[in-house]
C-alpha positions in Angstrom: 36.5 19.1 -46.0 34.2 16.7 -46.0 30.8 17.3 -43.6 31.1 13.9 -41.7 34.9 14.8 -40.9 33.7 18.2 -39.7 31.6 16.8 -37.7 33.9 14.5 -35.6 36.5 16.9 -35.8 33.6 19.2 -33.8 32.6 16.9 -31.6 35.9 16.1 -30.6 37.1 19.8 -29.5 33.6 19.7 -27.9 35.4 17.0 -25.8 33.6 14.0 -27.0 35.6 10.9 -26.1 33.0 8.9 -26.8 30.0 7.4 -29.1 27.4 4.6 -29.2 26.1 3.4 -32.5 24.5 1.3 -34.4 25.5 1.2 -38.2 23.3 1.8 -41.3 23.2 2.9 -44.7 22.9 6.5 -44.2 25.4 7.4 -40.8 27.9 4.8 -42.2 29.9 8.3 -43.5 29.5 9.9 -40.0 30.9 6.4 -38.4 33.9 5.7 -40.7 35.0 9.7 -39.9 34.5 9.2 -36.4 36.4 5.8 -36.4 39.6 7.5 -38.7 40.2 9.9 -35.2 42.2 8.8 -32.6 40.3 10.7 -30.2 37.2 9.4 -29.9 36.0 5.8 -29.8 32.9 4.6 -31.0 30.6 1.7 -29.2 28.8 -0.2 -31.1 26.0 -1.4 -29.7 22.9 -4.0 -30.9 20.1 -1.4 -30.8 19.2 2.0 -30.9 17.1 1.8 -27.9 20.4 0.9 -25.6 22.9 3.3 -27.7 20.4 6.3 -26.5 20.1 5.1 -22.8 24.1 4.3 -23.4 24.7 8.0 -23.9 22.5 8.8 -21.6 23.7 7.0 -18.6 27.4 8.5 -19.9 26.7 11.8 -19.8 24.8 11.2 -16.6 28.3 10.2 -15.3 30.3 12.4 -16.8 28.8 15.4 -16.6 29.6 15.9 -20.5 27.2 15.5 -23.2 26.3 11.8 -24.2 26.3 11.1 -28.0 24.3 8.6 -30.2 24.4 7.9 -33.8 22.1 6.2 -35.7 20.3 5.7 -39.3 17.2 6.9 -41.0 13.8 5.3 -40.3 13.6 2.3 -37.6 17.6 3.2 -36.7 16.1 6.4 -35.4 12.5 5.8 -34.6 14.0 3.0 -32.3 16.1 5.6 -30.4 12.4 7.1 -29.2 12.5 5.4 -25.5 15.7 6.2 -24.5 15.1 10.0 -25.7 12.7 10.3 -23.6 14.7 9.4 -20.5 17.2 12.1 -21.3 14.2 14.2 -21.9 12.3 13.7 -18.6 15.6 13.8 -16.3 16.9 16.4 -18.3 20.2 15.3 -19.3 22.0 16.4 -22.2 22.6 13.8 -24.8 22.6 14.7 -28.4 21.5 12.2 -31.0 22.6 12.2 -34.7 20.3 10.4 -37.2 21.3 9.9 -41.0 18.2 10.7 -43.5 17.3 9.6 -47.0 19.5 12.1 -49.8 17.7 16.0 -50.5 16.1 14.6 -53.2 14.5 11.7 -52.0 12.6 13.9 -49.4 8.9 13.9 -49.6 8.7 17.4 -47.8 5.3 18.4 -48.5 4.2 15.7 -50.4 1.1 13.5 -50.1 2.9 11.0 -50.5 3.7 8.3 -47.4 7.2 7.6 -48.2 9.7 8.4 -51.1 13.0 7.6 -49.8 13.7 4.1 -48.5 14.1 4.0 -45.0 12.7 7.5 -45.1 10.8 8.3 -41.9 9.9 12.5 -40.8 12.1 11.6 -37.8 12.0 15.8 -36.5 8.1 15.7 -36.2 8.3 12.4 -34.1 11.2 13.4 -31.7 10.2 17.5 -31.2 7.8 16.4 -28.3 10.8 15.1 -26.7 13.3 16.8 -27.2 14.6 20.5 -26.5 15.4 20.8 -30.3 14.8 18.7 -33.7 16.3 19.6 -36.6 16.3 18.3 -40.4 19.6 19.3 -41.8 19.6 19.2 -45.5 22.1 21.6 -46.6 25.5 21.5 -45.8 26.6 25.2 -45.4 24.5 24.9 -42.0 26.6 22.5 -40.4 28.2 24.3 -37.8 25.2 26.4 -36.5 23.6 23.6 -35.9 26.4 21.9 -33.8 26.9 24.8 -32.3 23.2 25.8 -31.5 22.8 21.9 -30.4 25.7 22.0 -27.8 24.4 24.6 -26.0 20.9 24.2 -25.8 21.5 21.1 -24.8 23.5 22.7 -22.1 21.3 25.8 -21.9 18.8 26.3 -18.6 17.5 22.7 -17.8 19.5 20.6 -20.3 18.2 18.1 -22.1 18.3 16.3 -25.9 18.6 17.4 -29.1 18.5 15.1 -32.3 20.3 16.6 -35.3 18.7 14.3 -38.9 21.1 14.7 -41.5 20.7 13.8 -45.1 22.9 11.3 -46.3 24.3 13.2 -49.4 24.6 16.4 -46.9 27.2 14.0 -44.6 28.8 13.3 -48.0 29.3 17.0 -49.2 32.7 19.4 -48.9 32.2 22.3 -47.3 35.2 25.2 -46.9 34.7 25.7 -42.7 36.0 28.6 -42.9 32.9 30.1 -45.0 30.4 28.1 -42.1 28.0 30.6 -40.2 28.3 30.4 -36.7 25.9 30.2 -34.5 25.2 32.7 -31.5 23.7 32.3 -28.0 21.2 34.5 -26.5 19.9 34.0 -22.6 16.4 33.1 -23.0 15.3 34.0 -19.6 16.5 35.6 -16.7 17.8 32.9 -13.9 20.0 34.8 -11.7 19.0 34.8 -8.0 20.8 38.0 -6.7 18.7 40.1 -9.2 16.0 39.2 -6.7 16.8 41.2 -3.5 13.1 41.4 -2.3 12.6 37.4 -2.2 15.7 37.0 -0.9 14.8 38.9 2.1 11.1 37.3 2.0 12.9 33.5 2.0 15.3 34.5 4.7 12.3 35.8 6.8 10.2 32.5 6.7 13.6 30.7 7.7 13.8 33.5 10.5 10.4 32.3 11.4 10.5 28.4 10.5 10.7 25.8 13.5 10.5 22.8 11.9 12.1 23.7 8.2 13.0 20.6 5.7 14.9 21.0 2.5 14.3 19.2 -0.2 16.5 18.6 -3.3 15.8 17.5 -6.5 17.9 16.6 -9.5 18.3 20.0 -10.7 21.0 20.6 -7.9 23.4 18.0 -9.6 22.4 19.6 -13.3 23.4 23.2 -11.7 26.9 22.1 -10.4 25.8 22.3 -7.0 26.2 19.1 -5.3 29.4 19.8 -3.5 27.2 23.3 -1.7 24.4 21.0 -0.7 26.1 19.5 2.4 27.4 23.0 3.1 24.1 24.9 3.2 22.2 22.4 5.8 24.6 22.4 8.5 25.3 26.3 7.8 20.9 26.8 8.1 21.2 23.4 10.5 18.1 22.7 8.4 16.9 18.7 7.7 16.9 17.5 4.3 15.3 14.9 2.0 16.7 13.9 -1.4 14.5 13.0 -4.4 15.4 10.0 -6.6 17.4 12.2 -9.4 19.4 13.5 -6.3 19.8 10.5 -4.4 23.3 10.1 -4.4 24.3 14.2 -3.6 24.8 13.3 0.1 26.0 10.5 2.0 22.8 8.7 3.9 24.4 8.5 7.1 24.4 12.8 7.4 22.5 13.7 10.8 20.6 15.8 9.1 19.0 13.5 6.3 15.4 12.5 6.9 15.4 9.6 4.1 13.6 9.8 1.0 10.1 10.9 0.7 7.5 10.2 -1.9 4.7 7.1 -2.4 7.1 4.2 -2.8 9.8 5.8 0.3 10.2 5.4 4.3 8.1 7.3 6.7 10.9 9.2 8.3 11.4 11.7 5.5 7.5 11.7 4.4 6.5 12.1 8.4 9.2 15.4 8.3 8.2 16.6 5.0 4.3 16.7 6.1 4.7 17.9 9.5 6.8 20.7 8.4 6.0 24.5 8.4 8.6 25.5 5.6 9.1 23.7 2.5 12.4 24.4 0.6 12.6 22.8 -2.8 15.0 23.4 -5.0 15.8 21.8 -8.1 12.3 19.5 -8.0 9.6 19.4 -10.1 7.7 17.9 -7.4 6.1 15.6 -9.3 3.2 13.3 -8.6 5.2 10.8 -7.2 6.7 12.6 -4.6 3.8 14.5 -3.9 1.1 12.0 -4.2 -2.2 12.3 -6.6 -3.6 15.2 -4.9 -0.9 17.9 -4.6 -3.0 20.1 -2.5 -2.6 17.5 0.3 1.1 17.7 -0.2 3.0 19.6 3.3 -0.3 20.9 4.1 1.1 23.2 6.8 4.1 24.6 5.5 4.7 27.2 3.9 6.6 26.7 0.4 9.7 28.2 -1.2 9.9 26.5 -4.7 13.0 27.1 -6.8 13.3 26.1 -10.4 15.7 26.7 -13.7 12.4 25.4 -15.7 9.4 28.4 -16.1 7.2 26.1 -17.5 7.3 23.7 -14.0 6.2 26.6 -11.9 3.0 27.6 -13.3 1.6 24.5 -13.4 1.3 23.8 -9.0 -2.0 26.8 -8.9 -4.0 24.9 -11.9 -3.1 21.7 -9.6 -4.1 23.3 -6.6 -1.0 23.9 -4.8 -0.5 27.1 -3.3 3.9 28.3 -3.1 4.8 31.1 -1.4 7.6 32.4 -3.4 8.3 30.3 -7.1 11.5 31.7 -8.5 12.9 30.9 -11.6 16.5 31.0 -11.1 19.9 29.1 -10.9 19.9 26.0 -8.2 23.7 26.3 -7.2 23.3 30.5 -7.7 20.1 29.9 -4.5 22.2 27.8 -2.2 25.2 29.9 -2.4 23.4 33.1 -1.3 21.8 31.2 1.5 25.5 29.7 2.2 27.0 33.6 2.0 24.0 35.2 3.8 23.9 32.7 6.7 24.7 35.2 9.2 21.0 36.7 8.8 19.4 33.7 10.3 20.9 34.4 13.8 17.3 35.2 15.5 16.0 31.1 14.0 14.2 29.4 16.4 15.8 26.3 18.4 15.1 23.3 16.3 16.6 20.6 18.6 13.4 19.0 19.0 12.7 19.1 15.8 15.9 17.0 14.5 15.2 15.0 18.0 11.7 13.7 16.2 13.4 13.3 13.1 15.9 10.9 14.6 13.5 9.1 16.4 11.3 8.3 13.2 14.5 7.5 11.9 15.2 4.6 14.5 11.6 3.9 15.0 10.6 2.9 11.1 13.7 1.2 9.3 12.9 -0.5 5.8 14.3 -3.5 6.2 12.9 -5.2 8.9 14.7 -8.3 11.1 11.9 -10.5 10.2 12.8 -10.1 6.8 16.4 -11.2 7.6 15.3 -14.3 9.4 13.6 -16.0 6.0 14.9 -19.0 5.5 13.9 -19.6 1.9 14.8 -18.0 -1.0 16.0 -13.8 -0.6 14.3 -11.1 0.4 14.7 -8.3 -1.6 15.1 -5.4 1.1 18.0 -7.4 3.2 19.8 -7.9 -0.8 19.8 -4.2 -1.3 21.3 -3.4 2.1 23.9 -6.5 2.2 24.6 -5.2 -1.1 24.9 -1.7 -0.3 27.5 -2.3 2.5 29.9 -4.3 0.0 29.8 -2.1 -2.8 33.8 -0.2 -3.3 33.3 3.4 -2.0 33.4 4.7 -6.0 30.8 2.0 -7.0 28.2 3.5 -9.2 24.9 1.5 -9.0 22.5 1.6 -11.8 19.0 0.5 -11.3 16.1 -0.5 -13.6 12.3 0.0 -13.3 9.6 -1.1 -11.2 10.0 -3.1 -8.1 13.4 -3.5 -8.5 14.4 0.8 -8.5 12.3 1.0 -5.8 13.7 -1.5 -3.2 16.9 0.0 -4.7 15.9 3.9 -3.6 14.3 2.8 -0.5 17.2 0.2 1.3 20.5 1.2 -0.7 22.4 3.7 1.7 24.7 6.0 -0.4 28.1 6.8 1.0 30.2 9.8 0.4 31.6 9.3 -3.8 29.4 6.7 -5.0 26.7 7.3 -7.7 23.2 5.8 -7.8 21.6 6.8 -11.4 18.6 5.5 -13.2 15.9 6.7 -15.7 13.8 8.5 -12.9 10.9 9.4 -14.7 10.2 7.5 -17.9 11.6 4.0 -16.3 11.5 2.1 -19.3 12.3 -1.7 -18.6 15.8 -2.6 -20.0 17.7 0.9 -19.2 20.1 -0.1 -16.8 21.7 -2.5 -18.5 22.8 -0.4 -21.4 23.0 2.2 -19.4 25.7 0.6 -17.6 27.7 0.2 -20.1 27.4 4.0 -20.8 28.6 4.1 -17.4 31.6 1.2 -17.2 32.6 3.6 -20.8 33.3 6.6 -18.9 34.3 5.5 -15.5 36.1 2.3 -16.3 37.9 2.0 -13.0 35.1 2.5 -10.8 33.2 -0.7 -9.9 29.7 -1.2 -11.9 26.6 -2.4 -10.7 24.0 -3.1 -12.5 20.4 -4.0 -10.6 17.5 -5.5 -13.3 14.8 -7.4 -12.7 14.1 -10.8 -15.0 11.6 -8.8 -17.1 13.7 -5.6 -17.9 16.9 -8.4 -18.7 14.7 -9.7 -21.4 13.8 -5.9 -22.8 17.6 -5.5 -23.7 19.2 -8.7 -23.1 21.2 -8.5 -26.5 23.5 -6.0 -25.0 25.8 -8.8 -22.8 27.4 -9.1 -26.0 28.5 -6.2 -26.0 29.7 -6.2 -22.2 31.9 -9.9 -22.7 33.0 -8.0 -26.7 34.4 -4.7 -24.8 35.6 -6.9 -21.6 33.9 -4.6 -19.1 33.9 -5.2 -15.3 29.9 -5.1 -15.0 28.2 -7.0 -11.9 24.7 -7.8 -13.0 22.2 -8.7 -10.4 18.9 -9.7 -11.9 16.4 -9.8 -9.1 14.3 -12.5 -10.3 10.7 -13.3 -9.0 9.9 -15.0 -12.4 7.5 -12.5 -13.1 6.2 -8.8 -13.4 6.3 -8.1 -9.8 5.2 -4.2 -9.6 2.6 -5.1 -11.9 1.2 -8.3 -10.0 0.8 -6.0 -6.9 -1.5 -3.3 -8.8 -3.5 -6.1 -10.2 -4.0 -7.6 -6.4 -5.1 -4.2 -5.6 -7.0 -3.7 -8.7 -7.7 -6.8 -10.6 -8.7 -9.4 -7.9 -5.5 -10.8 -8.4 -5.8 -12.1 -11.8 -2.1 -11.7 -12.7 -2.9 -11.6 -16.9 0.4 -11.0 -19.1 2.5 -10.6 -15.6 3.6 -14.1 -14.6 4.3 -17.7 -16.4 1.4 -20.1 -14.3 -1.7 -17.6 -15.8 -0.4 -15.1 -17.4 1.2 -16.6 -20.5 4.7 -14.7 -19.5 7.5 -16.8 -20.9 10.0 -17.5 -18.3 13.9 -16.8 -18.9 16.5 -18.7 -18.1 18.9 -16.5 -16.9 21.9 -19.0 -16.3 22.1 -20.3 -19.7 21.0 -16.8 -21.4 24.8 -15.9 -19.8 26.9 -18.6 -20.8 25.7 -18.0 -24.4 27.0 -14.4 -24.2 30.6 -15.5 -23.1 29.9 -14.0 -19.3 29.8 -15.9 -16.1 27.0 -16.3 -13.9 26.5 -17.6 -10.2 22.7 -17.8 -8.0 21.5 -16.9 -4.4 18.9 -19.0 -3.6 19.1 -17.4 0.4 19.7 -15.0 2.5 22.3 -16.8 4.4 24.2 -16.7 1.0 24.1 -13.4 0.4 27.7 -12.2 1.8 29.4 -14.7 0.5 28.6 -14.8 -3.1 28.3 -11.2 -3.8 32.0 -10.5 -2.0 33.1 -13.2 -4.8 31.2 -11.4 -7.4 32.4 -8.0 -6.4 35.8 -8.9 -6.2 35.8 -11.1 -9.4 37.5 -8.5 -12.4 35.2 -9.3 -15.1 31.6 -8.9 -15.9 29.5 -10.9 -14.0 25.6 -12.3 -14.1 24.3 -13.1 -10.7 20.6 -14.7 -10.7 19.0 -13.6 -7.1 15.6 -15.8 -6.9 13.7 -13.7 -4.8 10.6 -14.8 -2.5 7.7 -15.3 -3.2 5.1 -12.4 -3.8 7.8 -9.7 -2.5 6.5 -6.2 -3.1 7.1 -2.8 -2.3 6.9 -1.4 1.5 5.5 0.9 2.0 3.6 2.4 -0.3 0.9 4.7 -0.6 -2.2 3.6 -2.6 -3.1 5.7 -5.4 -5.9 8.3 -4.3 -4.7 8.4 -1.0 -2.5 12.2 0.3 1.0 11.5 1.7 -0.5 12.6 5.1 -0.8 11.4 8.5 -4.4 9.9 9.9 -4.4 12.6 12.4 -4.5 15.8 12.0 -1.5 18.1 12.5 -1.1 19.5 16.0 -0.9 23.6 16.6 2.5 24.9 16.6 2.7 25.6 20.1 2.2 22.0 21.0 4.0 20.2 18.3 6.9 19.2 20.4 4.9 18.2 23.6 2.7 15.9 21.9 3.5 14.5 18.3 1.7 11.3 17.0 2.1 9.8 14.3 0.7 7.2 12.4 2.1 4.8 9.9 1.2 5.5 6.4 -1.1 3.1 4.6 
């Protein structure tokens, strides 16, 4: 049997229904065996860079692994960026690179190259990747398949890139003489093995009068996003959703504060610094949800931090973050104990008060404002989002790109119960979402696709509407377009006096796009809002329309991001937190700056 048929034929019991390409001399083998089965399909796609975010976004979705094949050299150096999303978000994509033949390795040679095309694509993508691997013999095949699925299942999942030599895709191998490959837990990361924290964590709940959860993105990688709802009406504990687990629970739940972090409301940041227990599960807690100075983070609360990755919980002392219990275990394994062993919080204190002052935050500082409706000219950003939020089909999933753009998305797009809000959290290249849609509109072909992009990020991957008006996929793309580098224009007014260099077309040398006719050359229709008052209208017809779709939204002018916290400064209220004993009879608040 030939190694490149093994492969498909592996990939496809692995359950593989899919796979994003980009051709090239040495993973041409690997494509033609993957095209000659009628169970999976291959996408091809007009770079690497969008066939890894493609497979990203899909296995995002799915809940399966995302695949991505491409050649040696610039065919897999290319496939860096969207590596790295998988790797930061941890989401389990394995990519497949051809290499030059065996004997055009250089190996240990001084040499810079001896194989054409030839790059040492393993060293590059370790950094970034759970597991790299140069495969140059072919009786190895199938423990590496086999040792790549599950790590990239394994704990926190993540990628793994698989380089094989061309002649190695080309052997014929007996598989039933291949060595198979066996798993091994690497660390321990079951919950109940932990009796004594277990009884410490239901104590400080015991004791806890104004408790908020907060859940990351390692909830939905644990299979636990169906318990979540369960759990904080069992505890009758608030809760606040990081951007990775934005979409777990429907926005409108009593109990959610809103989203907390530099760039979110003040409802969820006021509950998440005025609490006295801390509950994180499936976060890293990273330094934009926590601010640049960690130790100002909840700086009365006690902390219960639960995480699948060991490496994420050494690292809060050295930052100067103190936790009162940091357990390396199971997300969905925690919340089910707390669901099963809710009967031991009988003797909580009343937190009616506490969900009272919640609510009122709630109602006191929404983030889009009336004035912003009542703008005659041009849209605002902020009254988009929500108009857009409230005509999106209940199974829409929403894919958002980077800078301004995913944040007015996180901040004023209200999630309800079966729709999906995904982007690449935590590298945030410019250009994800719109490959990553079509990752998306592959594996979920019947829900409605949005994609959100700015003018800037269109550019990054613009080649990729071919693809979308090729393959005939229902895609509604909304570029936000302020005709410039918005995010970046707003740190250089903070920064940079406002010189706007390399951010916008009057000063900055940016070339401007135009957006209309870039459409119409790719076969796909476009429309424009030019005002708010047109909002409902045209996005109803471009919702309803059953084709891909370019809408150009011209935004106002000099729209940015509120609020948000200025670098340097905690997430923390500018005045001090009140004694426990007279939180409830006098809490003030102040906007953050």
């Amino acid at each position: 049997m030939k190694v490149s048929d093994y492969i498909a034929k592996f990939l496809a019991e692995q359950g593989v229904e899919h796979c994003f390409v980009l051709t090239g001399g040495c993973i041409v083998h690997l494509i033609d065996s993957v095209a000659n089965r009628s169970d999976i399909e291959y996408i091809p796609m007009h770079h690497e860079q969008s066939c890894a975010m493609a497979a990203d976004a899909y296995a995002r979705i799915t809940g399966n692994i995302g695949i991505a094949l491409a050649t040696s050299g610039p065919g897999a150096t290319n496939l860096l960026t969207g590596t790295c999303c998988s790797y930061y978000d941890s989401i389990p994509v394995i990519t497949i690179t051809g290499q030059v033949p065996t004997n055009q390795l250089k190996r240990q040679s001084k040499s810079r190259q001896i194989g054409f095309q030839e790059t040492d694509v393993v060293s590059i993508f370790k950094p970034i990747t759970k597991y790299a691997t140069l495969i140059d013999d072919p009786s190895l095949i199938r423990y590496e398949l086999e040792k790549a699925f599950y790590l990239a299942r394994e704990g926190r999942p993540g990628p793994v890139l698989l380089d094989i030599c061309d002649d190695v895709q080309r052997a014929e191998i007996n598989p039933a003489q291949l060595r198979s490959f066996t798993a091994g837990e690497t660390y321990d990361i079951h919950f109940q093995r932990h009796e004594k924290e277990i009884g410490f964590i239901f104590e400080l709940i015991n004791q806890s009068a104004r408790p908020v959860f907060i859940f990351g993105g390692g909830v939905r990688s644990s299979g636990a996003t169906s318990e979540v709802a369960t759990v904080v009406e069992k505890l009758n504990i608030p809760f606040t959703l990081t951007w990775g687990a934005m979409d777990v629970v429907a926005h409108d739940h009593p109990l959610y504060t809103g989203g907390f972090g530099v760039t979110s409301g003040r409802p969820g940041n006021f509950a998440v610094q005025n609490a006295d227990l801390i509950i994180a599960i499936g976060t890293r807690l990273d330094t934009h949800e926590v601010g640049s100075n960690i130790g100002t983070f909840a700086r009365a609360a006690r902390k219960i931090i639960i995480d699948i990755d060991p490496a994420e919980q050494v690292k809060y002392e050295a930052m100067g973050m103190s936790a009162d219990v940091l357990l390396t275990v199971d997300a969905k394994e925690f919340i089910k104990t707390l669901i099963d062993r809710s009967g031991l919080l009988l003797n909580a204190p009343s937190r009616r008060n506490w969900h009272e002052t919640i609510s009122n935050w709630k109602h006191a500082y929404p983030i889009c404002l009336e004035e912003y409706k009542r703008q005659p000219h041009l849209v605002n950003p902020y009254v988009f989002v929500e108009k857009l939020a409230k005509l999106c089909d209940e199974n829409a999933i929403i894919i958002t790109d980077c800078g301004s753009n995913l944040i007015w998305t996180m901040q004023a797009f209200k999630i309800r119960t079966g729709q999906r809000l995904i982007s690449a959290f935590n590298h945030s290249p410019m250009g994800y979402s719109l490959p990553a849609s079509i990752g998306a509109s592959i594996s979920k072909s019947d829900n409605q696709i949005v994609c959100i992009i700015g003018d800037g990020g269109l550019q990054v991957n613009v080649q990729e509407l071919g693809v979308i008006h090729r393959n005939k996929l229902n895609i509604k793309i909304f570029v936000l377009n302020n005709h410039c580098h918005g995010i970046i224009q707003g740190t250089q007014d903070n920064w940079l006096g406002g010189r706007h260099h390399a951010s916008c077309p009057s000063t900055g040398k940016l070339p401007d796009c135009n957006v209309d006719a870039i459409s119409e050359a790719y076969g796909l229709k476009s429309l424009s809002i030019n005002t708010n008052a047109q909002l409902e209208a045209v996005l109803s017809e471009i919702l309803m329309t059953p084709e891909g779709f370019v809408c150009n939204v011209h935004l106002s002018d000099g729209a940015q991001i509120f609020p948000k916290l200025l670098y340097g400064r905690p997430i923390e209220d500018s005045h001090p937190l009140l004694p426990r004993d007279e939180f409830h009879r006098n809490m003030i608040v102040a906007p953050i700056t």
